[in-house]
N, C-alpha and C positions, 0 to 999 in steps of 0.2 A: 504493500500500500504506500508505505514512505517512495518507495522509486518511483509510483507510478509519480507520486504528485509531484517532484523534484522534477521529474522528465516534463509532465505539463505544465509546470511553471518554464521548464528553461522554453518550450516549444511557444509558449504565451509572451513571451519575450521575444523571442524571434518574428513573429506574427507581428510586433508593437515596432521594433526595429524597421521593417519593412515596409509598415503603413502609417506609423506615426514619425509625426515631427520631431526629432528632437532637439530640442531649447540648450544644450549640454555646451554644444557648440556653434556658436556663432559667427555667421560670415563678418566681422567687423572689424579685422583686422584692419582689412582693405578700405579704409576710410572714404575713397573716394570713391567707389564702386559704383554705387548708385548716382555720384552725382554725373559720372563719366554717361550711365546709361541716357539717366534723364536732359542729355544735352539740348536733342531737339525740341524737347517741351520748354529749356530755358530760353531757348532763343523764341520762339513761339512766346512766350511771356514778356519779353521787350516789346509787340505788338500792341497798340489799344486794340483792335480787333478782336483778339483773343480773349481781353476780358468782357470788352463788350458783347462776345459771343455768347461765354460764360455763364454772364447777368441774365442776357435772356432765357438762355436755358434753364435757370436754377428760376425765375419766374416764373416760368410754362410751369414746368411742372410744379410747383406750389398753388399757380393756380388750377391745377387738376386734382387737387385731393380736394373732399369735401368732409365733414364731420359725420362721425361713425356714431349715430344714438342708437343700437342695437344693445339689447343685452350682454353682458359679456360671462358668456357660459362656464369661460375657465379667465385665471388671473395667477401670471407669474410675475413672482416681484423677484427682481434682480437686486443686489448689494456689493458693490463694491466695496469694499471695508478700505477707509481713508484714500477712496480715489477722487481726490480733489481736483479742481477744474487744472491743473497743471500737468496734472498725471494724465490726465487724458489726451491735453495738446500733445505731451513727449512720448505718450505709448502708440499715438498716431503716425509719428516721426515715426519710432524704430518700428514701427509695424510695416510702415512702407520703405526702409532701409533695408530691412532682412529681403524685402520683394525685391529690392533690385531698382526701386521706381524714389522718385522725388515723395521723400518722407510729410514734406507741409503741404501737399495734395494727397496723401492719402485720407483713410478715413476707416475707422473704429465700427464693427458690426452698426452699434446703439447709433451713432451716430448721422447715421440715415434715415432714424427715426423723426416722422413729420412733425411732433412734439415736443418744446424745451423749455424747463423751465427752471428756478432757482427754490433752496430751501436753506431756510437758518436753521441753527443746527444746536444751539444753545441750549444747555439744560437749566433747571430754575437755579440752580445754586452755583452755575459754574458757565463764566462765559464761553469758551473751550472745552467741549462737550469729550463723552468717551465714548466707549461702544455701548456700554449698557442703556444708561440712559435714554441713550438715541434709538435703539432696538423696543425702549418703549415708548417711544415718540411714533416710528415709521411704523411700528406694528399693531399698538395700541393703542394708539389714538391721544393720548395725551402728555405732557412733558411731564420728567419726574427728576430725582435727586442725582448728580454724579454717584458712578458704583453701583445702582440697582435696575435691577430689570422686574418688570411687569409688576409692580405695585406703585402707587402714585406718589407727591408728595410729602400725603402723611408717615410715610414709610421712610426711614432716616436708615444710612449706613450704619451696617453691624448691629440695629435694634432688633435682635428676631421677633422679639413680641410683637411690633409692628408691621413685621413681614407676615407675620402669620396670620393676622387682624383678616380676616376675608373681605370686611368693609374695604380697605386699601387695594385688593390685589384687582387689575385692571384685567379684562379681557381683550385678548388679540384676534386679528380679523382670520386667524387659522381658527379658532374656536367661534367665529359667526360662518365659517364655511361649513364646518363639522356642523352646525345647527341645522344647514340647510341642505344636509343630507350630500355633501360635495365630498370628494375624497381630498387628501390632504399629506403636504409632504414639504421636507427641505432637505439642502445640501447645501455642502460647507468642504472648506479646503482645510478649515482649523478642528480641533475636537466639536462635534456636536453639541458638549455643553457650553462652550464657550460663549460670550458673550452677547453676542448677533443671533445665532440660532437658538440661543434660550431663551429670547423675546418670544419666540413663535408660542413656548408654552410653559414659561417655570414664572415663579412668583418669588425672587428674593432681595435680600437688603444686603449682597455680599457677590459682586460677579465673581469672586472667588471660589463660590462654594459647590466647587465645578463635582464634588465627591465630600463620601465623609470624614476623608484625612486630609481634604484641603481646609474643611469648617473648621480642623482643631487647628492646621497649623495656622489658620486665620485667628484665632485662639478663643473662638467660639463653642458652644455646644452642640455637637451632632443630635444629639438627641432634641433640643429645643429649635433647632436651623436644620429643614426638611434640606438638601442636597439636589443639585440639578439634576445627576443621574436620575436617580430616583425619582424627580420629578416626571423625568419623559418617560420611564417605564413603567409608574403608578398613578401618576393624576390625570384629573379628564382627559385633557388636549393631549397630552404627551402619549398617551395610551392609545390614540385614534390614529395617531401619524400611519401613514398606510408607506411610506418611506422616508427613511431617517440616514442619509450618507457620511460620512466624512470620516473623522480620527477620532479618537480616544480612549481605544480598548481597557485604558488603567483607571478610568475612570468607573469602568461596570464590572471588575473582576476584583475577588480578593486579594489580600498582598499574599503571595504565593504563588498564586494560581499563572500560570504563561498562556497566552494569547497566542494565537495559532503562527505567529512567531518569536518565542520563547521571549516574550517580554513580560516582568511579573505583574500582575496588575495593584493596584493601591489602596483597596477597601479596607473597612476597621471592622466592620460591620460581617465580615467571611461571606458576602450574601452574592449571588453570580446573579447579576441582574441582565445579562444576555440570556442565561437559561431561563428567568424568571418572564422578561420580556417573550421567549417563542412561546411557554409554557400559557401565558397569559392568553393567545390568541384565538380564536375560533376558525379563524380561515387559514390557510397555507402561509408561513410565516420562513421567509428563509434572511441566515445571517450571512452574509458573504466577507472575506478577506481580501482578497485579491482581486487583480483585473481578471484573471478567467473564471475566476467563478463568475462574476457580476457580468459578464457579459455572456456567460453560457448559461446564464438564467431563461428558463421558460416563463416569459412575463406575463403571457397568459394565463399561468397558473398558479400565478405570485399576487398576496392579497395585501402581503405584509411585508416589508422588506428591511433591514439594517444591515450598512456596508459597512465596517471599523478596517478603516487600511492603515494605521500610523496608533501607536501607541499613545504619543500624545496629537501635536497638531500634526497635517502631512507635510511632504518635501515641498520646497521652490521646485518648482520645473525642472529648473538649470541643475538640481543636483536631484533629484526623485530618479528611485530604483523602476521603472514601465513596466517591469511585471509584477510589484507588486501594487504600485497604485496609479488608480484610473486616472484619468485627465478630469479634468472640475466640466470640459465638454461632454465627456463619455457617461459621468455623473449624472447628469444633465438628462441626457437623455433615455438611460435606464429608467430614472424617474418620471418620466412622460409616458415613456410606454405603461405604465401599471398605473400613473392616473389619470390615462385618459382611456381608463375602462368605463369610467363610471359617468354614465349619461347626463347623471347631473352637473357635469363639470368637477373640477378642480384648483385648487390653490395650493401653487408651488412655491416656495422661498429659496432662493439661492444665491447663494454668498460666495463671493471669492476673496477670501478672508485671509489669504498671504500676502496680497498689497501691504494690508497697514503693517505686517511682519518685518517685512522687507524695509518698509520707509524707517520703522522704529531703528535699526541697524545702520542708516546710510547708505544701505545698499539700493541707489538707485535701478540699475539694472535687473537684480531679481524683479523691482516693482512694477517695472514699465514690461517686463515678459508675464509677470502674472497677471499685468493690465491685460493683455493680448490673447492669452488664456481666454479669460474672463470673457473677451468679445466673441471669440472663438464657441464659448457656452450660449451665448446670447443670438451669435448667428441658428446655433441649432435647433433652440428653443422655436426662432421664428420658422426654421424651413419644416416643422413639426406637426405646426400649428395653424389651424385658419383667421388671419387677423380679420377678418368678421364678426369669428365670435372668443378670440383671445386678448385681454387686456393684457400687454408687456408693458413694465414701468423696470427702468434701470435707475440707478438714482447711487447715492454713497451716505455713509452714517456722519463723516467727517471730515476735512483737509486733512493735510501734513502741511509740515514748513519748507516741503521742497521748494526752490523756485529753477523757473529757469531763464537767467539771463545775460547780460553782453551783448554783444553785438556779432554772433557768428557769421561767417556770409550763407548765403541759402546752401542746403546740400550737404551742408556739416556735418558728421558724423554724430549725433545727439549723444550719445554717451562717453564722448572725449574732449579733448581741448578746445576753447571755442579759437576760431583766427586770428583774434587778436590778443594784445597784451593787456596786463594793469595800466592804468597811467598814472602812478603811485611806487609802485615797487616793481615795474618793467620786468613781472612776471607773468608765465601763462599759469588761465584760470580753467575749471570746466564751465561749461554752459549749463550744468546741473548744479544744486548745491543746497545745503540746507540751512537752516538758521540756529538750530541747535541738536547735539547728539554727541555718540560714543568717538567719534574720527576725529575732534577736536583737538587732541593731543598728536594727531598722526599729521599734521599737517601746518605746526605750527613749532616754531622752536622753545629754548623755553626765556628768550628777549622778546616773543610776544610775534616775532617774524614770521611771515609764511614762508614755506618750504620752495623748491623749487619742482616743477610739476611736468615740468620737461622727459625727465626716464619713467616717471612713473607707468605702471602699467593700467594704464586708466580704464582699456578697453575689457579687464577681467572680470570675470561676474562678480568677485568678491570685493573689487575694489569699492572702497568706503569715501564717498564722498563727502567734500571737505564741511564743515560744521563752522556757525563763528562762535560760538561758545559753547562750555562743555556742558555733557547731560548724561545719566549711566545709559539711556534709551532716549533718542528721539521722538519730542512732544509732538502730541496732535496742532492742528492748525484750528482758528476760528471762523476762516472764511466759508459762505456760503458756497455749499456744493449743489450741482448740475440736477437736474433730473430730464429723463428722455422718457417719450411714453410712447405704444404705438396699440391701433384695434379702438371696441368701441369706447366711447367717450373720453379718447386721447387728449383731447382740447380741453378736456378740465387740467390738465397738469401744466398750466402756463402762469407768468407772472414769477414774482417773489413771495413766498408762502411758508409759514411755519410748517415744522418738517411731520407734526403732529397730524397736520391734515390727511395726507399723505392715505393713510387704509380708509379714512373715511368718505375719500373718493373712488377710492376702488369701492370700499361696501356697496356702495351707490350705483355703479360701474355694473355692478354682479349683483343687485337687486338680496343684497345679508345685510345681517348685523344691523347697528343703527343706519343701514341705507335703506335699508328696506320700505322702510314706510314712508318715506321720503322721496324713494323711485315709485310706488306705489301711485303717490300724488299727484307726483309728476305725472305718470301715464293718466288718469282719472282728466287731469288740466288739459290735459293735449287731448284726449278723445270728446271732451266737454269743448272746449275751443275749436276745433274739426267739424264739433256741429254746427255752433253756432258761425262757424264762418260758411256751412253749408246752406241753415236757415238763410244767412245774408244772403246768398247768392240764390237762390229760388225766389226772393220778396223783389231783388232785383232784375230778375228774368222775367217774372210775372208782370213787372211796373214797362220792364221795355215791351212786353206783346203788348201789354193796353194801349202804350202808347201810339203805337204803331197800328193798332186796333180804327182809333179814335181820330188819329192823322189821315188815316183813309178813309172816313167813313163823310 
């Protein structure tokens, strides 16, 4: 049995080799690669013609879309985790550099999306929001305290009695789809308890309390601070997940106990809440490890599903083992196949949630490839789905401090030296950089001097871009992030808008939750206005024969 699986792991590798991408390595040495390709397009660009061309075409077709008031049957909400509006300018660049083509004319799956709009991101007690908070803002519907997920306000960090108050704990728009008999699911690139994905269904005063040996070392009580695990595999919402992807095998196994690759798991509690979880189910429940399990699934006969590929969160791209974990796209679409069994639609969450990893480190590069990823899930999501009756919203929980600036010439390599120098210390700079983090020390002497950036190997995935003051981890940013939407009632996702809104235009969207009776109204208004503009137009038909009656007569 041990050979067989060894052999179809190495054969599941071979297969990934073959048809997938891999991120591992990068054409970028060649700096100029792309710009040598995109010659004729630059010369083309010194033309006004060309832009004039441009404008009318991007016209035309804006003026051909029209607004989608159709129900929307199924609703995936996308999450970038800290893909702030910068990250998506530069993961557009290296998206179209890896292609070979002029990277500030490419463009991001979402990106094409006919819908844009902005979202503050601020929690009540903290200008500079985190994940938590913001997971219960975009999920939940309402703003709450830095550090907690799905309870409100009243619910303060680290007061369990407060978390546990059921008056406080907020419901998320996964638990008004589960109402309306919808199947329901998420995926994450990070462990599933983590902080973004336990918005969909846990209630705590501690994004911490990812297990019940994270609650002590938080120096709480497991017994009085219910655990996220345990949350998704014993409380309502978390129980109904009809699929649950990502990392964090140590989170649901006892410390002892090895995960189907000998990694121990970290319970206190001895309790195997993955046996508990298949044990719990009434319909075909399967757990998967690996990329060939999860894709040699019969999804037709899968009701219930949890993937645990990574011990804790999974790999960046650029260093993930391909046979043993899926792509955050291949994710993606396992979970589509199994709910969109269910006629009454579905509501998907998914997260690509090694962005904000990657930025917290200065690792530019991994972020702008897990940006790419991420569009990559979002292309498949759409080629899936009928956007007639599929609401897609991409959106982020928060900025980073990345920025990207100087004055490069066009065609520059986005992840290396910009063209010119300081005009200060007639050094070279990158065109990335960030405002605070761990690289601070690596790039400054100790008179306070920048380094010289000239031999650097700037173009390695690991290089740490440069920081102007020190931090053990690179903070979040406060600027307002993007949202893109696409399907019926996309046009509500425009303007600038607290981030809170957010599910309660999708409920609306999907006819749940407090949308419901509100969509309800709406149709009642419009079939009640249909008459009455029909009455109008009979008393007006009626008035033109008399008249015409009476002129002849």
């Amino acid at each position: 049995m041990k050979g067989f699986v060894i052999f179809s792991l190495i054969l599941s590798g071979l297969i990934c080799v073959i048809n997938c991408e891999d991120f591992r390595h990068f054409p970028t040495k060649d700096a100029g690669r792309a710009k040598r390709a995109a010659l004729p397009l630059l010369l083309d660009m010194k033309r006004s013609s060309f832009w004039m061309n441009d404008a009318q075409q991007a016209l035309k077709d804006k003026l051909k879309k029209s607004a989608n008031e159709g129900k929307a049957k199924n609703v995936i909400f996308f999450l970038g985790d800290g893909m702030s509006i910068e990250t998506i300018t530069t993961g557009r660049l290296l998206k179209g550099q890896l292609e070979g083509k002029l990277g500030e004319r490419s463009k991001l799956s979402f990106e094409n999306f006919p819908v844009v709009g902005l979202s503050k991101t601020y929690c009540i007690d903290k200008q500079v929001a985190d994940s938590a908070c913001t997971a219960t803002a975009y999920l939940g519907g309402i703003k709450a305290n830095f550090w907690t997920i799905g309870v409100n306000g009243n619910a303060t960090r680290d007061d369990c009695a407060s978390g546990r108050d059921p008056r406080n704990h907020v419901e998320s728009i996964a638990s008004w789809a589960q109402k309306a008999n919808k199947s329901t699911g998420l995926v994450t690139t990070t462990t599933v308890t983590h902080a973004s994905p336990a918005g969909v269904y846990a209630h705590v005063v501690n994004r911490d309390f990812e297990s019940d040996n994270m609650v002590k070392i938080s120096g709480a009580d497991p017994s009085n601070c219910s655990d996220i695990a345990q949350q998704l595999v014993h409380d309502d919402v978390g129980k109904k997940l009809n699929v649950i992807l990502g990392g964090g095998t140590k989170r649901f196994l006892p410390n002892g106990t090895l995960d189907f690759y000998g990694n121990s798991g970290e319970r206190l509690d001895k309790r195997n809440l993955l046996n508990e979880w298949r044990h719990s189910k009434k319909g075909v429940a399967n757990t998967v490890f690996n990329v060939q399990q999860l894709v040699g699934l019969d999804y037709s006969k899968t009701d219930y599903l949890m993937g645990l590929f990574a011990p804790e969160h999974m790999e960046f791209k650029t260093d993930a083992d391909i046979v043993k974990q899926p792509s955050l796209e291949v994710m993606t679409e396992s979970a589509i196949k199994i709910l969109q069994k269910n006629e009454n639609g579905f509501f998907l969450f998914v997260e690509g949630g090694l962005i904000d990893k990657a930025h917290h480190l200065n690792l530019a590069h991994k972020a702008l490839v897990e940006t790419i990823e991420f569009s990559k899930a979002v292309q498949k999501a759409l080629d899936m789905t009928n956007s007639e009756e599929t609401l897609i919203v991409v959106t982020s929980d928060h900025s980073h401090t990345m920025s990207m600036s100087g004055y490069a010439d066009i065609g520059t390599n986005i992840l290396g030296l910009s063209t010119d120098l300081s005009d200060v210390d007639n050094l070279p700079y990158t065109t990335l950089s960030y405002a605070n983090g761990p690289s601070y020390y690596k790039h400054f002497n100790w008179t306070g001097e920048r380094l010289d950036l000239t031999s650097a190997k700037v173009l390695e995935k690991n290089f740490e871009y440069v920081s102007t003051f020190p931090s053990k981890i690179e903070t979040h940013g406060g600027g307002d992030v993007a949202i893109f939407a696409s399907g019926p009632w996309a046009h509500l996702f425009t303007g600038v808008v607290e981030q809170n809104i957010l599910p309660h235009m999708m409920a609306y969207a999907s006819c749940i939750g407090d949308g419901l009776t509100m969509c309800q109204t709406t149709t009642k208004e419009k079939i009640k206005n249909s008459g009455a503009v029909f009455q109008t137009s009979i008393i007006l038909l009626v008035f033109c024969l008399l008249s015409i009656f009476f002129k002849n007569q």
